[in-house]
RODO-2510 file (C-alpha; in nm, 4 decimals, decimal comma):
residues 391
     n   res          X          Y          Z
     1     x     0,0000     0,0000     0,0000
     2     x     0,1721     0,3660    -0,1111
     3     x     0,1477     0,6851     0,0993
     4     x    -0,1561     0,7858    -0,1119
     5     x    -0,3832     0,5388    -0,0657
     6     x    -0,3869     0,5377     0,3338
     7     x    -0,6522     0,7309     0,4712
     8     x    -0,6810     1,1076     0,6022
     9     x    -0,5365     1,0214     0,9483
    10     x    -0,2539     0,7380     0,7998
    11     x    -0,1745     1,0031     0,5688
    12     x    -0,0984     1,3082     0,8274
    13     x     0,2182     1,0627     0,9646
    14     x     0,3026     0,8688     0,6754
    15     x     0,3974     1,0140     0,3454
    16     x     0,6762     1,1273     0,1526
    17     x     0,8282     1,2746     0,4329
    18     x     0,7751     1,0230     0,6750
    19     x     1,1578     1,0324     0,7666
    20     x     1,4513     1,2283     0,6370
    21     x     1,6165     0,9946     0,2968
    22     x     1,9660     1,1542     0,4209
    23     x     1,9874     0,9947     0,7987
    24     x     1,6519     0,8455     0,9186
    25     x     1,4959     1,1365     1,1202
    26     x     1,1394     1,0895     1,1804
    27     x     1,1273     1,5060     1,1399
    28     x     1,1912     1,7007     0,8251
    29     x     1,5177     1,8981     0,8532
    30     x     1,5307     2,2514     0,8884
    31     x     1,7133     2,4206     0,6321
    32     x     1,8323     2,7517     0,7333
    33     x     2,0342     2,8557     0,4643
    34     x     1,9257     3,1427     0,2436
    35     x     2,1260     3,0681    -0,0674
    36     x     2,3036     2,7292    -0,1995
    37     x     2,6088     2,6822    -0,3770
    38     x     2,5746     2,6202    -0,7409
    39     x     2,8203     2,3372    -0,9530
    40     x     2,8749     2,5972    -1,1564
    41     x     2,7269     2,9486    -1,3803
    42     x     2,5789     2,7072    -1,6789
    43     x     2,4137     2,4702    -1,4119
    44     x     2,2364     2,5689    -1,1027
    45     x     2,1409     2,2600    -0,8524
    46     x     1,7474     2,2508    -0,7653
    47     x     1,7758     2,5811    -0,5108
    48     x     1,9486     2,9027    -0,5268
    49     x     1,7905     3,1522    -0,3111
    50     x     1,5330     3,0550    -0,0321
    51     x     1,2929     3,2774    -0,1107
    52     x     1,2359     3,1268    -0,4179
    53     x     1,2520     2,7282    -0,2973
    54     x     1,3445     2,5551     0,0419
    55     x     1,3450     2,2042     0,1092
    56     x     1,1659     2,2298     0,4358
    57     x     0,8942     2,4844     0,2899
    58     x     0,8976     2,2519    -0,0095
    59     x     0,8224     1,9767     0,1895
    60     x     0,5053     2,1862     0,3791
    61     x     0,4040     2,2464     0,0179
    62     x     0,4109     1,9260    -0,1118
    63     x     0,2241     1,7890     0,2400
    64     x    -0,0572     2,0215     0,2261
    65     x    -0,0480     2,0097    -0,1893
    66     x    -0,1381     1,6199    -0,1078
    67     x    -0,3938     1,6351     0,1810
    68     x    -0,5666     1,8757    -0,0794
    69     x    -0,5843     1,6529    -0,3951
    70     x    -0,4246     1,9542    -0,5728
    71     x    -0,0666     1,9780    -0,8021
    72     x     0,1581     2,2229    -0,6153
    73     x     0,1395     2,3628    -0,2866
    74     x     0,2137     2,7145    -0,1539
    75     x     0,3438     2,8517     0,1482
    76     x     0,3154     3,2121     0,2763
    77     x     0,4434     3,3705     0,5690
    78     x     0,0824     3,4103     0,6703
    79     x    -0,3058     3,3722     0,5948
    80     x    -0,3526     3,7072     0,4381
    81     x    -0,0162     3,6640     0,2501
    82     x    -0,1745     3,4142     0,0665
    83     x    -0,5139     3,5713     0,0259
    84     x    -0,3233     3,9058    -0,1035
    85     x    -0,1060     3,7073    -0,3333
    86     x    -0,3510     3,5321    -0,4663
    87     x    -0,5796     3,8050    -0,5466
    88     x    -0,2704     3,9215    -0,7572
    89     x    -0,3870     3,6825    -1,0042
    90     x    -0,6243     3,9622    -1,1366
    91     x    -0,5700     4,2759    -1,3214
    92     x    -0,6948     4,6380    -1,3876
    93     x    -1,0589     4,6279    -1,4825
    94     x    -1,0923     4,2614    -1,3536
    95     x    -1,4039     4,2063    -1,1358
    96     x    -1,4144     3,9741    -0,8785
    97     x    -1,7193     3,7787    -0,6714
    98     x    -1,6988     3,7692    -0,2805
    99     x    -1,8741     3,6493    -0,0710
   100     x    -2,0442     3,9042     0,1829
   101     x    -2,0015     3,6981     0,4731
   102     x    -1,6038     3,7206     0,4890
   103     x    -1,2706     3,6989     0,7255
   104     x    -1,2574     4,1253     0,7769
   105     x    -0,8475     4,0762     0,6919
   106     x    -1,0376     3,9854     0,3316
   107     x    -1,2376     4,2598     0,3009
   108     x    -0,9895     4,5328     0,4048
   109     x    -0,7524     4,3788     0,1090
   110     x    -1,0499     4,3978    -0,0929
   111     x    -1,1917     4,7650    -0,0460
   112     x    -0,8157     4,9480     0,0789
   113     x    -0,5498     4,7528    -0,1700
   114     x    -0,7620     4,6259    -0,4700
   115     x    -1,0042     4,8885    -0,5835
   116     x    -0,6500     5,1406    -0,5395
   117     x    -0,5461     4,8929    -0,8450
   118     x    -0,8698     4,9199    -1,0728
   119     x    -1,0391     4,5887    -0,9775
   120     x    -1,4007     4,5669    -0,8783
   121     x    -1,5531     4,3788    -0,6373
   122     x    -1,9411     4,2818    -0,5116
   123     x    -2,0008     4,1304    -0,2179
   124     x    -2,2835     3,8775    -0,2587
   125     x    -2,5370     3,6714    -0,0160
   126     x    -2,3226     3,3195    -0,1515
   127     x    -2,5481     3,1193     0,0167
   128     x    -2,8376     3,1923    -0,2762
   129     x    -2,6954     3,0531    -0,6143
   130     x    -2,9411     3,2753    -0,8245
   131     x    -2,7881     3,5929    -0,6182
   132     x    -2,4129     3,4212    -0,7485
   133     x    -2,5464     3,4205    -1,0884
   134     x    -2,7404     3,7390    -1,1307
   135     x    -2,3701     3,9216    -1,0387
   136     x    -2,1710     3,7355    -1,2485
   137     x    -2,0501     4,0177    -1,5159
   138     x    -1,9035     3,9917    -1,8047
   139     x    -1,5164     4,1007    -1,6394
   140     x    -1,5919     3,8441    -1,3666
   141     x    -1,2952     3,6977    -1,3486
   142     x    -1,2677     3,5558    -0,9513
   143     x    -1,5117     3,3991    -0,7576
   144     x    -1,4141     3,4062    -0,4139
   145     x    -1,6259     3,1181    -0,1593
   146     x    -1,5416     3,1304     0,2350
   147     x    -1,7911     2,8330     0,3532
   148     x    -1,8257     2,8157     0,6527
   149     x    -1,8091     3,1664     0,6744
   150     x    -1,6555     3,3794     0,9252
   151     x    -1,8375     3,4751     1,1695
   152     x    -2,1607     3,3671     1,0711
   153     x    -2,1098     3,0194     0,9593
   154     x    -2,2574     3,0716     0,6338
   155     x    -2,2821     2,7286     0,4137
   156     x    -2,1995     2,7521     0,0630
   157     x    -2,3227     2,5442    -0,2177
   158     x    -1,9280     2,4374    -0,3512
   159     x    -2,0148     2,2287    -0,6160
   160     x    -2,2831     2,5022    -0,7553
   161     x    -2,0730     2,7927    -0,7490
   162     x    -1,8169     2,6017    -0,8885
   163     x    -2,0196     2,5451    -1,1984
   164     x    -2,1003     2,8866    -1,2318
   165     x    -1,7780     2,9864    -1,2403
   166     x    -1,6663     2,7279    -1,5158
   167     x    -2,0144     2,8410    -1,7500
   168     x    -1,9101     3,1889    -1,7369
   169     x    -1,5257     3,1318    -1,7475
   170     x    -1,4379     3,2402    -1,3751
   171     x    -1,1748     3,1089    -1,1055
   172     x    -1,3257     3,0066    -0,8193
   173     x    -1,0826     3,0565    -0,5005
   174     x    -1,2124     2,9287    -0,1424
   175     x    -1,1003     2,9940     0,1694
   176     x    -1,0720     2,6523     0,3658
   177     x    -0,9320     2,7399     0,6612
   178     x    -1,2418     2,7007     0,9214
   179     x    -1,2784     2,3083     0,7796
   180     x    -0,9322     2,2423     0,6678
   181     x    -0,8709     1,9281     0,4507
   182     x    -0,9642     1,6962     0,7208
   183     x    -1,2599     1,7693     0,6948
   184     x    -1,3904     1,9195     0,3414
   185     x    -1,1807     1,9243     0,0404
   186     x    -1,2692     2,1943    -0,2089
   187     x    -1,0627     2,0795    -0,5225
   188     x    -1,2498     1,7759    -0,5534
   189     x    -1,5673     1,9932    -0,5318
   190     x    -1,4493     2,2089    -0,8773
   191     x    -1,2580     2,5044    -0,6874
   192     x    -0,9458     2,6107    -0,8498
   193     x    -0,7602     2,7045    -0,5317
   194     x    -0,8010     2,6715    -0,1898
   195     x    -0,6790     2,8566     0,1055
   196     x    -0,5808     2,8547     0,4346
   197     x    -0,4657     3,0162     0,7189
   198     x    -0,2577     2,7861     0,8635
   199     x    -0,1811     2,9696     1,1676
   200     x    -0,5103     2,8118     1,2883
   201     x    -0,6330     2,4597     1,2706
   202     x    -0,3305     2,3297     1,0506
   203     x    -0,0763     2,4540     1,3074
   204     x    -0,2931     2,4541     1,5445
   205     x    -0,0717     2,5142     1,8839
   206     x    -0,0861     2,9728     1,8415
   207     x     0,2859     2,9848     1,7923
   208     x     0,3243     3,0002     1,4496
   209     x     0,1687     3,2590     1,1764
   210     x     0,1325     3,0628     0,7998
   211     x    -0,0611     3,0937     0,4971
   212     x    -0,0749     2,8117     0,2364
   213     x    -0,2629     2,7736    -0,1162
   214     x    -0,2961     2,4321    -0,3265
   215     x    -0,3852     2,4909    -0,6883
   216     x    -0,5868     2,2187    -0,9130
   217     x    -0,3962     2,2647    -1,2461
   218     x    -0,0151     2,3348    -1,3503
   219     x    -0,1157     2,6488    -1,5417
   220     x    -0,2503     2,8333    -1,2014
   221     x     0,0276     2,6640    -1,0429
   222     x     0,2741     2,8126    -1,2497
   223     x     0,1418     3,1468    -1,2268
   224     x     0,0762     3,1433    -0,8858
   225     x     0,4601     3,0447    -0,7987
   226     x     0,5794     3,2844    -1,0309
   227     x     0,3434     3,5772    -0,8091
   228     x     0,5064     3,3736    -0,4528
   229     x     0,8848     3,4743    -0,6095
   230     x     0,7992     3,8119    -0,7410
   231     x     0,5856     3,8821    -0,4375
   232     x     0,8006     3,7149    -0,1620
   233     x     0,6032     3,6975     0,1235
   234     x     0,6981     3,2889     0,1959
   235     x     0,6931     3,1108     0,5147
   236     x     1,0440     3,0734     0,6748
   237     x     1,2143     2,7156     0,7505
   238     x     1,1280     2,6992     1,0901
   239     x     0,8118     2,8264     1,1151
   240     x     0,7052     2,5747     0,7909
   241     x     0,8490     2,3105     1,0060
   242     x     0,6379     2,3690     1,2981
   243     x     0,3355     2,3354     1,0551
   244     x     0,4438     2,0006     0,9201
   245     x     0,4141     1,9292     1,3103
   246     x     0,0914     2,0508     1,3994
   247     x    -0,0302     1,9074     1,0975
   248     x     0,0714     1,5731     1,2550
   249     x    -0,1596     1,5697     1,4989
   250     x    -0,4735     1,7305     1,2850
   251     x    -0,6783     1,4951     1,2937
   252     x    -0,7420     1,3736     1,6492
   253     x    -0,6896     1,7761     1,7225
   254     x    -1,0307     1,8581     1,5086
   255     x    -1,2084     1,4997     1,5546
   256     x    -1,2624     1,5717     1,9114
   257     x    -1,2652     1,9954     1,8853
   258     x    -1,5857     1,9143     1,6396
   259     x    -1,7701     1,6902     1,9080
   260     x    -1,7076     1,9234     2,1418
   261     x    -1,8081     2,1717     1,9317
   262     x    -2,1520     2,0105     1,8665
   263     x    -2,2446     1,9663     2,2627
   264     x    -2,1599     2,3588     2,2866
   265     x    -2,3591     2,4505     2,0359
   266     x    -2,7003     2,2206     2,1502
   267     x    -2,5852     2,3286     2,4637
   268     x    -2,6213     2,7410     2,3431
   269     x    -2,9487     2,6541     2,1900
   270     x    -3,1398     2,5404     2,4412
   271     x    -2,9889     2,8639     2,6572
   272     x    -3,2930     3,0963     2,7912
   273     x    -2,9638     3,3949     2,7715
   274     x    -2,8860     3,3400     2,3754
   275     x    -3,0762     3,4517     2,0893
   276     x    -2,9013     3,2363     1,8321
   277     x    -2,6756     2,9880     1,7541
   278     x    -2,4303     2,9751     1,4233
   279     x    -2,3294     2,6313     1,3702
   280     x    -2,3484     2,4015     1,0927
   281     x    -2,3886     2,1228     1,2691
   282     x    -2,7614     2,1952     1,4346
   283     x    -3,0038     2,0521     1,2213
   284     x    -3,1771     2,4343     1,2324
   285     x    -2,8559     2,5865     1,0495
   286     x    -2,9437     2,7194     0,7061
   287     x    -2,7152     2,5453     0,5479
   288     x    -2,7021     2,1972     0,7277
   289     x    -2,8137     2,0111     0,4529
   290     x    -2,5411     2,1416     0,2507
   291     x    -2,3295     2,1108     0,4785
   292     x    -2,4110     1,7617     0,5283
   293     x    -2,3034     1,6547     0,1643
   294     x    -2,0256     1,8894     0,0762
   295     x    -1,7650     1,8551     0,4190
   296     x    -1,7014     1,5540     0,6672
   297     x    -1,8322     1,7204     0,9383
   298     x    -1,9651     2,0699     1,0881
   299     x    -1,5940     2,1999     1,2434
   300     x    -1,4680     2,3092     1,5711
   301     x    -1,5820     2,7112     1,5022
   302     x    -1,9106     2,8926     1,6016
   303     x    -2,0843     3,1963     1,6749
   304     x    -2,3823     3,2848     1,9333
   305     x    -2,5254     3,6622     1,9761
   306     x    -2,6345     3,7446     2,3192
   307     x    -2,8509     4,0694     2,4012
   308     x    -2,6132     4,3000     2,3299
   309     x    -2,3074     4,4656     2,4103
   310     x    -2,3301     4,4838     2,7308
   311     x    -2,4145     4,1173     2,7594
   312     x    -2,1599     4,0314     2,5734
   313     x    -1,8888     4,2559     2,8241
   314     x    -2,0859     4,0714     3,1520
   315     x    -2,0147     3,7700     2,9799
   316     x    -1,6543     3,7403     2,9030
   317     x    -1,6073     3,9546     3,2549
   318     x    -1,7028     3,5828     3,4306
   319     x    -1,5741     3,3401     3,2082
   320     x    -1,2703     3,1465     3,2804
   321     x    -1,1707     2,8806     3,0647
   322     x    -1,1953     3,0535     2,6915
   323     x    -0,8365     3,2609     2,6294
   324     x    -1,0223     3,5895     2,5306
   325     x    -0,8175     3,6594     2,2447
   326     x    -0,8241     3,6980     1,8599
   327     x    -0,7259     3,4148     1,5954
   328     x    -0,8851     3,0613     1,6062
   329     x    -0,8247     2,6411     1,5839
   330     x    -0,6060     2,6260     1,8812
   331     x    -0,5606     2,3545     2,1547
   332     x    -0,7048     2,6117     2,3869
   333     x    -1,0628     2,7105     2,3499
   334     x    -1,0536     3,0888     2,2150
   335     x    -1,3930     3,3514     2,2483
   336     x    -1,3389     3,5978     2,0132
   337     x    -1,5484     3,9286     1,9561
   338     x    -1,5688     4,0126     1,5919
   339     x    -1,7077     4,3663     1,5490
   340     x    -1,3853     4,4618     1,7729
   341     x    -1,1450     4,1697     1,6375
   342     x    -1,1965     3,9756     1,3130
   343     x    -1,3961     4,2026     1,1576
   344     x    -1,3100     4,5422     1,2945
   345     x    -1,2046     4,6661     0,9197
   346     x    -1,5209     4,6376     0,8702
   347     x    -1,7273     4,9687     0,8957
   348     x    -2,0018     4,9224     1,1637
   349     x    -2,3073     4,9501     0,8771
   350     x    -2,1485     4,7052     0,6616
   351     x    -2,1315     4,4555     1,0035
   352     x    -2,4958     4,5111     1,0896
   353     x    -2,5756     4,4859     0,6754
   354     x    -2,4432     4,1560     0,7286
   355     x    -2,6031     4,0449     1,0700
   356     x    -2,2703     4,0804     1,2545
   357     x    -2,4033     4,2466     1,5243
   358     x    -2,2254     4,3958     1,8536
   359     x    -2,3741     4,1115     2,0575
   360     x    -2,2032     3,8063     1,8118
   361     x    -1,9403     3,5898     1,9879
   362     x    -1,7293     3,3534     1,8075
   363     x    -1,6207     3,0301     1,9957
   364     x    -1,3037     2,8004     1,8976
   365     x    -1,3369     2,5108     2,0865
   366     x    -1,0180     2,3697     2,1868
   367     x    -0,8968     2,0459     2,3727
   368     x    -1,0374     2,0677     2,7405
   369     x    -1,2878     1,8829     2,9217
   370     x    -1,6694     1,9759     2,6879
   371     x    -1,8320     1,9479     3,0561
   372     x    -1,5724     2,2030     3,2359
   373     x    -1,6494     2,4474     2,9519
   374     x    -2,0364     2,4130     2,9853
   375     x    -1,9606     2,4673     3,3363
   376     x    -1,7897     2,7292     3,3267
   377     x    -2,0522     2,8949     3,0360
   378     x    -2,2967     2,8288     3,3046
   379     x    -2,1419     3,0171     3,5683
   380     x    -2,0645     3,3313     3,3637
   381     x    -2,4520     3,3408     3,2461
   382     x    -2,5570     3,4251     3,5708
   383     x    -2,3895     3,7399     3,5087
   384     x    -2,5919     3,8031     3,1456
   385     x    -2,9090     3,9650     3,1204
   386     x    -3,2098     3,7637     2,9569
   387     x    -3,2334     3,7114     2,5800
   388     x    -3,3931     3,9767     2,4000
   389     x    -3,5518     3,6813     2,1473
   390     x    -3,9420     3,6777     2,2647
   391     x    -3,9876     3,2953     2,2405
***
């Protein structure tokens, strides 16, 4: 049986790089040097320069390229580097497709860095396919799919953007970083080229910022390394190699965040002190059905709103566990507040437009005891102020 044929979780520990070829070492080597010697001026060895190959980025590239079903792998020296370089794929008077729900990082690339460059955006409801197709214009040249979204965990229909895209000759680019391959793998769905932040689930321990892409085809390949050498915002040696070790560890890391996850979240719903739950796993999601079919299961991320502000400050005032913090898909459980962390780029109308409201929490469940947590929600609730929903 070869490397490829083992499953997900075989697959994470043995592959290519199961053990350094050179001496036996059940790590990949970190190679520190920024420029190799060459046999000689007519014939240059497989590197010259680190910023434009490394054997231990390679070997991140090649690991995430395979967990992705894609041809060549990327690696950035952070989520947003690979977003940005990425987007560098279009050109003056190029439109491109987003959708509304969307990492704020995104959108500040989007409105303060693109449209300086001539290329239009929309932001579209991506959940409703005849919304998709109705902005499709004729210089529509991205389509760009975050599912689940962030924070609202918005459910896109993959496979039917995807063949939007390919009737009216668009990309289609998806952000993949809430799922990662573990658990939904976009390539196989029709997307071009997926995304990740791999400071988050992928690393998955908070000490290491990393961005990685996997592209379907050599021709975006090709292009796309040629925009990672011009550009040069790659991931370093040592910080790739402390990706190749989170990723070791993925799947028992998100197998057990996810159940978690799901007890939370039932847990939230049946809460007299919430108004809603955003989670794809509750059969009342939007997009559960979707959800259902397209990924391997609902993720370790969600959002609830509570009252409001205020709420939301009596809230994380009592709670213990949760680091209070931005970022996400750590071993620690991490409560974020998006209208004044993830998606403070985002002009308050344009957050309320989009039902992020100043009462939204997001939860990343990490490793500890489910019941502790629930505990410890319970205790801080005491402290919150009814739900405004009239049930």
């Amino acid at each position: 049986m070869t490397h490829q044929s083992y499953t997900f979780q075989t697959q994470l520990l043995h592959n290519q790089h199961k053990f350094d070829k050179e001496t036996g070492g059940v790590s990949v080597p970190i190679q520190l040097a920024s420029t190799f010697h060459q046999p000689d001026f007519d014939q240059f060895g497989k590197y010259d320069y680190s910023r434009s190959g490394n054997p231990t980025r390679e070997a991140l590239e090649e690991m995430i390229s395979q967990l992705e079903g894609g041809v060549k792998g990327f690696a950035f020296s952070s989520g947003i580097a690979a977003i940005s370089t990425a987007f560098l794929l279009l050109s003056k008077g190029d439109h491109v497709l987003v959708t509304e729900d969307v990492y704020g990082g995104t959108y500040r690339m989007i409105n303060t860095v693109l449209n300086r460059f001539g290329i239009e955006h929309t932001f579209v409801d991506m959940t409703d396919l005849d919304t998709v197709a109705s902005n499709i214009q004729e210089n529509t040249k991205v389509i760009y799919m975050e599912t689940p979204s962030n924070p609202l965990l918005k459910v896109t229909d993959i496979q039917g953007v995807a063949k939007l895209a390919k009737a009216n000759g668009c990309l289609t680019f998806l952000d993949n970083t809430f799922l990662t391959p573990a658990l939904q793998r976009p390539l196989d769905l029709g997307v071009d080229l997926v995304l990740h932040s791999a400071t988050k689930f992928l690393a998955g321990h908070s000490d290491v910022l990393a961005g990685l892409a996997v592209a379907k085809d050599e021709g975006l390949a090709q292009q796309l390394y040629g925009l990672q050498n011009a550009f040069g915002a790659v991931l370093g040696a040592h910080d790739s190699w402390l990706v190749l070790r989170g990723l070791k560890t993925l799947h028992v890391r998100l197998k057990q965040s996810s159940e978690s996850a799901t007890k939370i979240a039932n847990y939230l719903n049946n809460h007299s002190k919430v108004d809603e739950v955003f989670y794809p796993g509750l059969s009342t999601h939007p997009g559960h059905s979707i959800q259902t079919r397209q990924a391997e299961g609902p993720g370790a991320v969600l959002s609830f709103s509570l009252r409001n502000e205020e709420a939301v400050r009596n809230f994380i005032q009592h709670v213990r566990i949760p680091v209070y913090a931005v970022s996400l898909g750590a071993v620690e459980s991490i409560l974020s507040y998006p209208a004044k962390m993830s998606h403070a780029a985002m002009p308050e109308a344009e957050r309320k437009k989009r039902g992020i409201s100043n009462g939204l929490l997001r939860l990343s469940v990490g490793l500890e005891n489910v019941d502790e947590l629930i505990k410890d929600f319970e205790q801080a609730f005491i402290h919150v102020p009814e739900s405004s929903v009239i049930v």
